[in-house]
Backbone as XML, in Angstrom:
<?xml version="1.0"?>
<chain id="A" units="angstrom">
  <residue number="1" name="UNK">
    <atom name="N" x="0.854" y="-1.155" z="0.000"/>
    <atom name="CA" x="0.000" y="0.000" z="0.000"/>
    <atom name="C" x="0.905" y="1.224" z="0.000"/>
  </residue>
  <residue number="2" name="UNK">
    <atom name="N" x="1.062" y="1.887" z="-1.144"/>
    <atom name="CA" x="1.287" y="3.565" z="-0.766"/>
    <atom name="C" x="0.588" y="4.594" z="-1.242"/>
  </residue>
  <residue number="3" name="UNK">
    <atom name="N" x="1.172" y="5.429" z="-1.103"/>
    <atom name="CA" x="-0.147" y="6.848" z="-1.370"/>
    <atom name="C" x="1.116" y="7.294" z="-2.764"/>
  </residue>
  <residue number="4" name="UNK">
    <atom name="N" x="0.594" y="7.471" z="-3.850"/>
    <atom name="CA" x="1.520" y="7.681" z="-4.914"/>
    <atom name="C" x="1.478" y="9.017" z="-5.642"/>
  </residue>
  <residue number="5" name="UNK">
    <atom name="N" x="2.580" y="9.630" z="-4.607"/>
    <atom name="CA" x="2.486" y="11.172" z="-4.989"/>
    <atom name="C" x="3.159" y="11.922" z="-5.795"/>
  </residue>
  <residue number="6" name="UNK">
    <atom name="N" x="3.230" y="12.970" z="-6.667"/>
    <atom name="CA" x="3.904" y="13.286" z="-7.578"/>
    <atom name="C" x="5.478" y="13.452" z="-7.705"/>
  </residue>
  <residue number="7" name="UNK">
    <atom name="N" x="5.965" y="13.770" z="-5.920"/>
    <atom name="CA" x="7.342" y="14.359" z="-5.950"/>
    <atom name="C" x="7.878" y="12.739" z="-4.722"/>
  </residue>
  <residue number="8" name="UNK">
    <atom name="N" x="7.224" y="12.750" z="-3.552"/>
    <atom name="CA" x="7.618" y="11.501" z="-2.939"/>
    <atom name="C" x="6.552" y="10.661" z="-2.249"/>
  </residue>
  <residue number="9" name="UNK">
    <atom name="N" x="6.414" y="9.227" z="-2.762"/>
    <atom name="CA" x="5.413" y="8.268" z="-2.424"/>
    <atom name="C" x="5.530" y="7.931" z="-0.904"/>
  </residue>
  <residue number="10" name="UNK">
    <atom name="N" x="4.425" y="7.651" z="-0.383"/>
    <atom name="CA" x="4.853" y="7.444" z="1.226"/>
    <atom name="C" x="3.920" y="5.997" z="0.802"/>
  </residue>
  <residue number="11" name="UNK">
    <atom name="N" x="5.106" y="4.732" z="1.960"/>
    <atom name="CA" x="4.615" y="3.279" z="1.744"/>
    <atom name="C" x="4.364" y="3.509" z="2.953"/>
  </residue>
  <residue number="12" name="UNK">
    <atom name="N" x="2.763" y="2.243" z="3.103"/>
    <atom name="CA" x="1.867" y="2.098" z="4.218"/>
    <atom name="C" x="2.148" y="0.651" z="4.280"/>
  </residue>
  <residue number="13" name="UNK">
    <atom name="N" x="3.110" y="0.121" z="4.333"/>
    <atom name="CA" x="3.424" y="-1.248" z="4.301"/>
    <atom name="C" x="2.442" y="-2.755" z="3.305"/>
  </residue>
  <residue number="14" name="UNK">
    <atom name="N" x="3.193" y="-3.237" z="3.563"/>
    <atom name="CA" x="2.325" y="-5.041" z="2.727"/>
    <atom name="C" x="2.483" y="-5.815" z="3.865"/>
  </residue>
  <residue number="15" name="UNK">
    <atom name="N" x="1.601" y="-6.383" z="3.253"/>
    <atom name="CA" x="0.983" y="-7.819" z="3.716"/>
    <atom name="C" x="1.266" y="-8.954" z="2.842"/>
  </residue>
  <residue number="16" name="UNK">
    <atom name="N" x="1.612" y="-10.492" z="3.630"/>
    <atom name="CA" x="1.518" y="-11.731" z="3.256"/>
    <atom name="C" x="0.556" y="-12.502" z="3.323"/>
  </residue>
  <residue number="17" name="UNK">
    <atom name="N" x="0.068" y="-13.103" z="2.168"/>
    <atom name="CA" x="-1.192" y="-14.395" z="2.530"/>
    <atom name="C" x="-0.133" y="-15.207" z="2.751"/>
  </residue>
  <residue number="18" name="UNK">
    <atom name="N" x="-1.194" y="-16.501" z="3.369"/>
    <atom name="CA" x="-0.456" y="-17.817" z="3.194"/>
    <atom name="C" x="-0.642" y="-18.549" z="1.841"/>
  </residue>
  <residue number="19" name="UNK">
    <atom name="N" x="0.365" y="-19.443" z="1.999"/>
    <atom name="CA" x="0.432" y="-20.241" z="1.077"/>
    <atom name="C" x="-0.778" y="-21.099" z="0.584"/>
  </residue>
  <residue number="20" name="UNK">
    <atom name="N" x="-1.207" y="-21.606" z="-0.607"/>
    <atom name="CA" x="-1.833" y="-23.182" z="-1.036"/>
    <atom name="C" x="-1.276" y="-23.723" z="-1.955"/>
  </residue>
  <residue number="21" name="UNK">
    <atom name="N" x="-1.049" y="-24.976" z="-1.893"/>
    <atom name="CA" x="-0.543" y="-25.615" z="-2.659"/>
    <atom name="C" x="-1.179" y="-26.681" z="-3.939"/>
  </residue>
  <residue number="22" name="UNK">
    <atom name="N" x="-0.556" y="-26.523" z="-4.951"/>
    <atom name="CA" x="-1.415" y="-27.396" z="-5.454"/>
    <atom name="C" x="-2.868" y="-27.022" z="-6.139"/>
  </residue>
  <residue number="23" name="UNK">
    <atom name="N" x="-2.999" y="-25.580" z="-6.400"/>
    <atom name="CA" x="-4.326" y="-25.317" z="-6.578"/>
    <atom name="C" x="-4.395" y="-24.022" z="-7.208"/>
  </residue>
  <residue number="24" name="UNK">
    <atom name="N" x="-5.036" y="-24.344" z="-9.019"/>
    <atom name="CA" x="-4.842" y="-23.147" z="-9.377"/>
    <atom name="C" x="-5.654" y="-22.295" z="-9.297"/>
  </residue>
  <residue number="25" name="UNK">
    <atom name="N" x="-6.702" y="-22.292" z="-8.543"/>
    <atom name="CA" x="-7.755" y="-21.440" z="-8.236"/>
    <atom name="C" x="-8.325" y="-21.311" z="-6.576"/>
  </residue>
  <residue number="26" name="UNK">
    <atom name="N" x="-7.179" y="-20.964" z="-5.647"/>
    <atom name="CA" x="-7.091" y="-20.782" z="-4.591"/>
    <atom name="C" x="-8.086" y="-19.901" z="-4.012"/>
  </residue>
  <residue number="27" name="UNK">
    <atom name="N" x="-8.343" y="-20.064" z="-2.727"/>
    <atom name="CA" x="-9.407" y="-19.115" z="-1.490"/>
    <atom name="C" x="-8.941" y="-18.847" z="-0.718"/>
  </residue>
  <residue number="28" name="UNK">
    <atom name="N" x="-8.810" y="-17.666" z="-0.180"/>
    <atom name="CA" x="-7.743" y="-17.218" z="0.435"/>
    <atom name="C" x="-8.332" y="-17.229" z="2.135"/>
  </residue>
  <residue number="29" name="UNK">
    <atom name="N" x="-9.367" y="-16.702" z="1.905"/>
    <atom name="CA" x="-10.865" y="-16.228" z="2.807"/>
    <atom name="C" x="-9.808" y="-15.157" z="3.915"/>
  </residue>
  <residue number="30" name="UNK">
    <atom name="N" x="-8.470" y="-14.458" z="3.596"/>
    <atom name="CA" x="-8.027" y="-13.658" z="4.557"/>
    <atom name="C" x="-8.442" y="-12.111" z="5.012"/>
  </residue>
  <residue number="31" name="UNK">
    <atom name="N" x="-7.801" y="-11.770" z="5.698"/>
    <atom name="CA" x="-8.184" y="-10.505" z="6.391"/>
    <atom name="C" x="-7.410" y="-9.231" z="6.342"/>
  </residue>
  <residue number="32" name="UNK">
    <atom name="N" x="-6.528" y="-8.539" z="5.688"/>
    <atom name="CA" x="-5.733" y="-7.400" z="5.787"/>
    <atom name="C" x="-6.182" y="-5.895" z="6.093"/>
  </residue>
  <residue number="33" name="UNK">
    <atom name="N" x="-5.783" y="-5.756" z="7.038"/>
    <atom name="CA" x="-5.678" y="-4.412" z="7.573"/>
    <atom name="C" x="-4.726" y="-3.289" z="7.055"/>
  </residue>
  <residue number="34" name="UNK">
    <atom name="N" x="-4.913" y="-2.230" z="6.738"/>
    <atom name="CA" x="-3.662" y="-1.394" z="6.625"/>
    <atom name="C" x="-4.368" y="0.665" z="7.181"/>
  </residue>
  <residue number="35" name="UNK">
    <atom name="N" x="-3.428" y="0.646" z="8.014"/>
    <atom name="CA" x="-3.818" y="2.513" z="8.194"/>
    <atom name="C" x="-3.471" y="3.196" z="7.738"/>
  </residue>
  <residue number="36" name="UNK">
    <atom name="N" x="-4.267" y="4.334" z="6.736"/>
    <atom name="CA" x="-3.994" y="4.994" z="6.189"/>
    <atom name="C" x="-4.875" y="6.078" z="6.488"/>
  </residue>
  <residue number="37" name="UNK">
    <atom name="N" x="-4.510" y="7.244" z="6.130"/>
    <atom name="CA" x="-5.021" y="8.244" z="6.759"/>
    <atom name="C" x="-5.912" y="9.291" z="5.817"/>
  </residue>
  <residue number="38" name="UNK">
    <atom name="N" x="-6.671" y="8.434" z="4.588"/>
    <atom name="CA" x="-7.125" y="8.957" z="3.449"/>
    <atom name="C" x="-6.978" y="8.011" z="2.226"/>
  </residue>
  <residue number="39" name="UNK">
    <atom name="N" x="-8.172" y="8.274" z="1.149"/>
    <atom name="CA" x="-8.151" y="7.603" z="0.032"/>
    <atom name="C" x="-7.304" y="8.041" z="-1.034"/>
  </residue>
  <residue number="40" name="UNK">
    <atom name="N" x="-7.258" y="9.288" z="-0.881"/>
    <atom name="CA" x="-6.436" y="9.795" z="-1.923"/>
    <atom name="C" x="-5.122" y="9.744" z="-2.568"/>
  </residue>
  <residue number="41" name="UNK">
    <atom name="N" x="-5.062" y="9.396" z="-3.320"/>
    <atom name="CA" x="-3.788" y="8.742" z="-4.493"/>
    <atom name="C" x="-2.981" y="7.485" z="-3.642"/>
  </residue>
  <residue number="42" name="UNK">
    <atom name="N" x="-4.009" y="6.662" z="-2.949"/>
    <atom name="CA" x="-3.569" y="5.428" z="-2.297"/>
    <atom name="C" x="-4.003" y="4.932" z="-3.344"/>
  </residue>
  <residue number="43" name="UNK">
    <atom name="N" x="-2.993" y="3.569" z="-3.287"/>
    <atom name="CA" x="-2.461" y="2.619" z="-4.612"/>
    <atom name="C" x="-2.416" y="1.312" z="-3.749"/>
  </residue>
  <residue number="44" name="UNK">
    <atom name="N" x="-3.074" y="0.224" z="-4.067"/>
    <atom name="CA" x="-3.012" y="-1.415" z="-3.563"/>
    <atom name="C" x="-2.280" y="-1.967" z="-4.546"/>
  </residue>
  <residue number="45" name="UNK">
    <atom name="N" x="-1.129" y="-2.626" z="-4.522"/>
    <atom name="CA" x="-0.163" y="-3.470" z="-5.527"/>
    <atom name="C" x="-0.478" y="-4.777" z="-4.734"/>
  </residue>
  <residue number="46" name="UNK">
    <atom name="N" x="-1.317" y="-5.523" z="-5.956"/>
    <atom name="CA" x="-1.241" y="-6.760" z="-5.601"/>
    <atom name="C" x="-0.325" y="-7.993" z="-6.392"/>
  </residue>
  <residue number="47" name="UNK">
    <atom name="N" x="0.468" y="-8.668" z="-5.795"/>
    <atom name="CA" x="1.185" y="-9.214" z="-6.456"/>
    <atom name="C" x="0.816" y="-11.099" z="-6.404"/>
  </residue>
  <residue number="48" name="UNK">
    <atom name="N" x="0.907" y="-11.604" z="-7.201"/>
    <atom name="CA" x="0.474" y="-13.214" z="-6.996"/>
    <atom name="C" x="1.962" y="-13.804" z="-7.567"/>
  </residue>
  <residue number="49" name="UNK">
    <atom name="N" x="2.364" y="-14.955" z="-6.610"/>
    <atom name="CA" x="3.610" y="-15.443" z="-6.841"/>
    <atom name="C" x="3.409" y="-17.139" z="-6.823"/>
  </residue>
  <residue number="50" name="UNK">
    <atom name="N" x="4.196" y="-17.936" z="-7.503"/>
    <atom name="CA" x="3.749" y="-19.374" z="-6.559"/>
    <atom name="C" x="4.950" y="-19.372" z="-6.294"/>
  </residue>
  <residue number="51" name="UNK">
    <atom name="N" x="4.916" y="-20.833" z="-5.667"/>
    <atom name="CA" x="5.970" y="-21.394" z="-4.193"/>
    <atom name="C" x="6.485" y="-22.276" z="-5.033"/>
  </residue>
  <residue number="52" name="UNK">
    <atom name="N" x="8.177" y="-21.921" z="-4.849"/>
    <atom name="CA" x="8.985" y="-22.820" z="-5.743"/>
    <atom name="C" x="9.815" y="-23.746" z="-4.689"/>
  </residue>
  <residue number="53" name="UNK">
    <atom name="N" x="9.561" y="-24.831" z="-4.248"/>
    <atom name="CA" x="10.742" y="-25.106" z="-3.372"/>
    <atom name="C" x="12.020" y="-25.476" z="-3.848"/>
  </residue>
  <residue number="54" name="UNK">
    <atom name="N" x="12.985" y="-25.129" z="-3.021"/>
    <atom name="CA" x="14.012" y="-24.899" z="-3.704"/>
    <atom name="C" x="14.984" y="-24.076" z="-4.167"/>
  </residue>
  <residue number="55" name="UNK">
    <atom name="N" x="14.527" y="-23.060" z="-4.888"/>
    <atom name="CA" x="14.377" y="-22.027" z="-5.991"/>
    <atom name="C" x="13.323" y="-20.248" z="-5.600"/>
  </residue>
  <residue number="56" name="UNK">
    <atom name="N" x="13.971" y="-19.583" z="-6.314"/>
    <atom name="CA" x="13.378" y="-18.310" z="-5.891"/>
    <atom name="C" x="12.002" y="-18.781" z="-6.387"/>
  </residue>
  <residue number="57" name="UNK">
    <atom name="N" x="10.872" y="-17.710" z="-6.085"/>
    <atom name="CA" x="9.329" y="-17.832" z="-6.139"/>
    <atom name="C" x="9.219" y="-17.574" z="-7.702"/>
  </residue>
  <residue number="58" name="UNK">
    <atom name="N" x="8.206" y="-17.821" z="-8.254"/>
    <atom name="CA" x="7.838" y="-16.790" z="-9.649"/>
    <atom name="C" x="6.766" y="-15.950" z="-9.667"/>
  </residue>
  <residue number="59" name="UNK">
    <atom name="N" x="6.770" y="-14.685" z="-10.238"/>
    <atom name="CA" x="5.310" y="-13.485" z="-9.935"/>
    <atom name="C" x="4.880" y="-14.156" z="-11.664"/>
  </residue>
  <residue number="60" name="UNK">
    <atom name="N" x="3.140" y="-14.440" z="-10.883"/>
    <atom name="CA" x="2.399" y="-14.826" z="-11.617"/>
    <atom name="C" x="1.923" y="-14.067" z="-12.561"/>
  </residue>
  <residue number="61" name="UNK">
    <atom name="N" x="1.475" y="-12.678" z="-11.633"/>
    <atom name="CA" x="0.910" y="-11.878" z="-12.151"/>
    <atom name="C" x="0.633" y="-10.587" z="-10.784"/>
  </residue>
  <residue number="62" name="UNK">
    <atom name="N" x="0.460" y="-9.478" z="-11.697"/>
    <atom name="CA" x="-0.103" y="-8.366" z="-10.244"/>
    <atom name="C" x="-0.749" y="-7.366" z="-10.730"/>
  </residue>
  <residue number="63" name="UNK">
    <atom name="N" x="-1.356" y="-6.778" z="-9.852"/>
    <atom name="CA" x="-2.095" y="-5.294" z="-9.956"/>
    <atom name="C" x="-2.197" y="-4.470" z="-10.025"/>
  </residue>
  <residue number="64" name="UNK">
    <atom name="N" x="-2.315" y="-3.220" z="-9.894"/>
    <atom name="CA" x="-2.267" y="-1.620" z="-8.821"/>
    <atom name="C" x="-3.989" y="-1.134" z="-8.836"/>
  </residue>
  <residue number="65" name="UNK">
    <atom name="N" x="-4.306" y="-0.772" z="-7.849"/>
    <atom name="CA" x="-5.348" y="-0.374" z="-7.802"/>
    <atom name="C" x="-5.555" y="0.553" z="-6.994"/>
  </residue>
  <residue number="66" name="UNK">
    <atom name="N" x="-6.433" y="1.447" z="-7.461"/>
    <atom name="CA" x="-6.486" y="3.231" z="-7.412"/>
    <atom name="C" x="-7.454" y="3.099" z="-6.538"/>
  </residue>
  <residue number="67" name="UNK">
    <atom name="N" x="-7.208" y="2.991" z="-5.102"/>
    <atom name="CA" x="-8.574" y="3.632" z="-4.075"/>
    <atom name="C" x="-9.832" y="4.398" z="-4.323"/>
  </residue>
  <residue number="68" name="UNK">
    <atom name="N" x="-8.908" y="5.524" z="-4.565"/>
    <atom name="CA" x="-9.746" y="6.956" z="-4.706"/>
    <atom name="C" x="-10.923" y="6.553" z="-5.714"/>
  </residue>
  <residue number="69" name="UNK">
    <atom name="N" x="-10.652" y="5.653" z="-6.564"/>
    <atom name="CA" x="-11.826" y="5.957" z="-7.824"/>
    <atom name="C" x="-12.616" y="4.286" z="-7.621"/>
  </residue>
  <residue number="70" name="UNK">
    <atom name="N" x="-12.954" y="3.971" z="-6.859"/>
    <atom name="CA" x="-13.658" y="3.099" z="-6.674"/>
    <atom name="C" x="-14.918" y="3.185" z="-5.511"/>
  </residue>
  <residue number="71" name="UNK">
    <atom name="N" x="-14.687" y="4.190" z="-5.053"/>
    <atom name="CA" x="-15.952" y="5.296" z="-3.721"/>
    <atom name="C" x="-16.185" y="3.932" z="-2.613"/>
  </residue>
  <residue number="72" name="UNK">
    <atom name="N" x="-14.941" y="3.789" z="-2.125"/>
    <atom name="CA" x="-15.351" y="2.782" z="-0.928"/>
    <atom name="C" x="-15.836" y="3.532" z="0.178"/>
  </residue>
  <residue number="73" name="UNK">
    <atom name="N" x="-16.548" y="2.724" z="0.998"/>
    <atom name="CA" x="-16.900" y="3.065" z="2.736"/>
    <atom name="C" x="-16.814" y="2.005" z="3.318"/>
  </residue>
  <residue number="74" name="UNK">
    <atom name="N" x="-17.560" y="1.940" z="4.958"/>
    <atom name="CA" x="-17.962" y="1.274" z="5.541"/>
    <atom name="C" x="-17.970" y="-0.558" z="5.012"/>
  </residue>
  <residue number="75" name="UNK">
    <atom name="N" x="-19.366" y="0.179" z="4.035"/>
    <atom name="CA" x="-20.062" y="-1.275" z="3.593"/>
    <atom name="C" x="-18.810" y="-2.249" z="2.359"/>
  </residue>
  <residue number="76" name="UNK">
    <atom name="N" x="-18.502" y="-3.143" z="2.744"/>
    <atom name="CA" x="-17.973" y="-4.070" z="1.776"/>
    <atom name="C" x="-17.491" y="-4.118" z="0.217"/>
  </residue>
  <residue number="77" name="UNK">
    <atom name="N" x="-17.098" y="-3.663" z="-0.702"/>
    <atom name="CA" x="-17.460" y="-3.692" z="-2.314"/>
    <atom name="C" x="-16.947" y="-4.783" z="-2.641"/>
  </residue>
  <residue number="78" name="UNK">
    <atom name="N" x="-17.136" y="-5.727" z="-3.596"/>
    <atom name="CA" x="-16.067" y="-6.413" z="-4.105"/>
    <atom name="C" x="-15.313" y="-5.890" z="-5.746"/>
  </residue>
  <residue number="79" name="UNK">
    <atom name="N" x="-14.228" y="-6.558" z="-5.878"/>
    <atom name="CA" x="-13.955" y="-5.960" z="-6.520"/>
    <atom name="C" x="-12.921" y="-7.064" z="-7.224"/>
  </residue>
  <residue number="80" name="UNK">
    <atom name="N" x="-12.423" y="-6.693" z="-8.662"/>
    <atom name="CA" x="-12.011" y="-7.790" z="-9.092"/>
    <atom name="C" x="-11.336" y="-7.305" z="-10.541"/>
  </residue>
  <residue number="81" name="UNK">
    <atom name="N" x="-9.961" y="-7.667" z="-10.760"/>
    <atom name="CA" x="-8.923" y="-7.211" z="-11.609"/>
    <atom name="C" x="-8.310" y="-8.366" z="-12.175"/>
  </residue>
  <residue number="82" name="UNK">
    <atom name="N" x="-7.675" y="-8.354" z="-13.459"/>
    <atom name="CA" x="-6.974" y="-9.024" z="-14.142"/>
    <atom name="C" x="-5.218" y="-8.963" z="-13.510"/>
  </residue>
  <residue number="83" name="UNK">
    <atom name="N" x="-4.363" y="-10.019" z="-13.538"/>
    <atom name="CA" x="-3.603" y="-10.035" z="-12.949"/>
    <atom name="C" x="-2.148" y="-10.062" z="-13.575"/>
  </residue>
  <residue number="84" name="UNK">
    <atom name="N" x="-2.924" y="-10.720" z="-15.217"/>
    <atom name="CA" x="-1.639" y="-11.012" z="-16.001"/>
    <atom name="C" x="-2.142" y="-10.672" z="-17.291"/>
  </residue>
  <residue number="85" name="UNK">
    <atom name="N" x="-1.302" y="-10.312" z="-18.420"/>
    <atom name="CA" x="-1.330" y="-9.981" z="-19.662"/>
    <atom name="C" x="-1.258" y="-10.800" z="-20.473"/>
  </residue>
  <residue number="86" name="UNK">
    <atom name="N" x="-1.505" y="-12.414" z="-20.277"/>
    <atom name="CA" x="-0.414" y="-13.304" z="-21.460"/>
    <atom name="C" x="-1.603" y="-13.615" z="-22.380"/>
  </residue>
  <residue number="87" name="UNK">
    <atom name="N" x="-1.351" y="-13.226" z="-23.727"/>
    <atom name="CA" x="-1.811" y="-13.243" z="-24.859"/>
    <atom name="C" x="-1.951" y="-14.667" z="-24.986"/>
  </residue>
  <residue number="88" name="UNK">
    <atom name="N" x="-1.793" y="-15.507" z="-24.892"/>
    <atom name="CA" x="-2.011" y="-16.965" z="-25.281"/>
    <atom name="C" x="-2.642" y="-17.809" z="-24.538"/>
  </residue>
  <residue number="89" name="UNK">
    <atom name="N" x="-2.451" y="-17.762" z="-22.732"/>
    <atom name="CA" x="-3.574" y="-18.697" z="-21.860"/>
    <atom name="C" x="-4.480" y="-17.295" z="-21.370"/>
  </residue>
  <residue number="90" name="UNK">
    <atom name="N" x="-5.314" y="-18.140" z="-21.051"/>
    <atom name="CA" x="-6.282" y="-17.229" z="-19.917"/>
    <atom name="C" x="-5.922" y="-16.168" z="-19.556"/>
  </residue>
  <residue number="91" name="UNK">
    <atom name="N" x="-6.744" y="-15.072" z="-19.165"/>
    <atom name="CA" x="-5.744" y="-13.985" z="-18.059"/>
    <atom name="C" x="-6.316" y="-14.358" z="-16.711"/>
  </residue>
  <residue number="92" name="UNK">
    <atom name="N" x="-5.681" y="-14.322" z="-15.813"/>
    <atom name="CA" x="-5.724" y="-14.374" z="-14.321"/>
    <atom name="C" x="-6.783" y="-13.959" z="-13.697"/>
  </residue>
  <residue number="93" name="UNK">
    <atom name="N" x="-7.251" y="-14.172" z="-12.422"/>
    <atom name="CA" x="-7.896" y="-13.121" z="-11.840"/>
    <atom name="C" x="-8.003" y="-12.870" z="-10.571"/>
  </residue>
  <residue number="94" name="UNK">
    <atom name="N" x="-7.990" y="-11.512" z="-9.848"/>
    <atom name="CA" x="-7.868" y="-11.763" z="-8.564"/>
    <atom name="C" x="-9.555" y="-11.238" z="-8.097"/>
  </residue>
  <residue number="95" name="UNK">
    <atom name="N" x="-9.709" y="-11.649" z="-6.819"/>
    <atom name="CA" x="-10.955" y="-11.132" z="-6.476"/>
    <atom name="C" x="-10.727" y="-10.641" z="-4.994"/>
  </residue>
  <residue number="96" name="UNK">
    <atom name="N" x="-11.094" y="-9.145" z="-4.776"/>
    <atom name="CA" x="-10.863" y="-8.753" z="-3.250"/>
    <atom name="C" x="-12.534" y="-8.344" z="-3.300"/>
  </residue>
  <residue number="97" name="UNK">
    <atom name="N" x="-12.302" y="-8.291" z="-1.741"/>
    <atom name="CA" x="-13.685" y="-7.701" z="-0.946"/>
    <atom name="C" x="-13.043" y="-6.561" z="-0.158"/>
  </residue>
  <residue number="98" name="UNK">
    <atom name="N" x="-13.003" y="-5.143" z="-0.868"/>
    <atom name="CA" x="-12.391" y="-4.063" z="0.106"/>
    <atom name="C" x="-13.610" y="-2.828" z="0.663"/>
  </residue>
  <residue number="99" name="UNK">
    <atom name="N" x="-13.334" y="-2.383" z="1.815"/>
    <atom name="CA" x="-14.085" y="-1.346" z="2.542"/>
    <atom name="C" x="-13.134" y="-0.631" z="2.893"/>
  </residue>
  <residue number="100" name="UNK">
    <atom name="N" x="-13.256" y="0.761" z="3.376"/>
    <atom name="CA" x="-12.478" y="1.705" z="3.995"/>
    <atom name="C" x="-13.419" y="2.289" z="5.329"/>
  </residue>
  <residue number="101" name="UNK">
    <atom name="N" x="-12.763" y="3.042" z="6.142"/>
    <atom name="CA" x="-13.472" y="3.646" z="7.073"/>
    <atom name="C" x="-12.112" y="4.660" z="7.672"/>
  </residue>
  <residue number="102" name="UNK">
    <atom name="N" x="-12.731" y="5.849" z="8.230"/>
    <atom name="CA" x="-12.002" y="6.611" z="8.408"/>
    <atom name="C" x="-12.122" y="7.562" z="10.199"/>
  </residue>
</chain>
C-alpha cells in the first residue's frame, strides 16, 4: 500500500497471505488491515507469486489499484482485476472484498 504522490510516495506497508498448494484457483478467505489516513492517491499493488521449493518464487501476475476511484466506505465492495497480460492462456484473476473507514 502507498499513497503515490507526484514528488515523494509514502509506503503504508504489505501484507503476506499464506500459502496453497497445489491449486490453481485458490481461497484465500483472509483478512488485511492497513492505516492509512485517506483515500487519496492510495495505490493497492497486488502481487500473486507461486511457491517454488528450492528455488526463488515466480510473480504470476499483479495489480495496482487506485482507491480513490472506486468510492469505498464502511459497507464491503467487491472488486475484481486481471492479474496477467499473457496473450495466449487465460488472463488471471484476482478477487478482493475491500471497505475503507475513516
Amino acid at each position: 500500500m502507498e499513497q503515490d504522490n507526484w514528488v515523494k510516495d509514502k509506503d503504508y506497508g504489505n501484507q503476506t497471505s499464506s500459502e496453497k498448494a497445489n491449486n490453481l484457483n485458490p481461497v484465500f478467505e483472509e483478512t488485511f488491515t492497513f492505516t492509512i489516513p485517506t483515500l487519496e492517491n492510495m495505490v493497492l499493488t497486488c502481487k500473486v507469486m507461486d511457491a517454488d521449493f528450492g528455488s526463488r518464487d515466480d510473480k504470476v501476475g499483479s495489480c495496482k489499484i487506485k482507491l480513490q476511484d472506486l468510492g469505498l466506505s464502511m459497507s464491503p465492495k467487491q472488486i475484481e482485476r486481471v492479474i496477467d497480460r499473457n496473450l495466449i492462456a487465460k488472463n488471471g484473476m484476482i478477487h478482493l472484498t475491500l471497505s475503507y473507514t475513516d
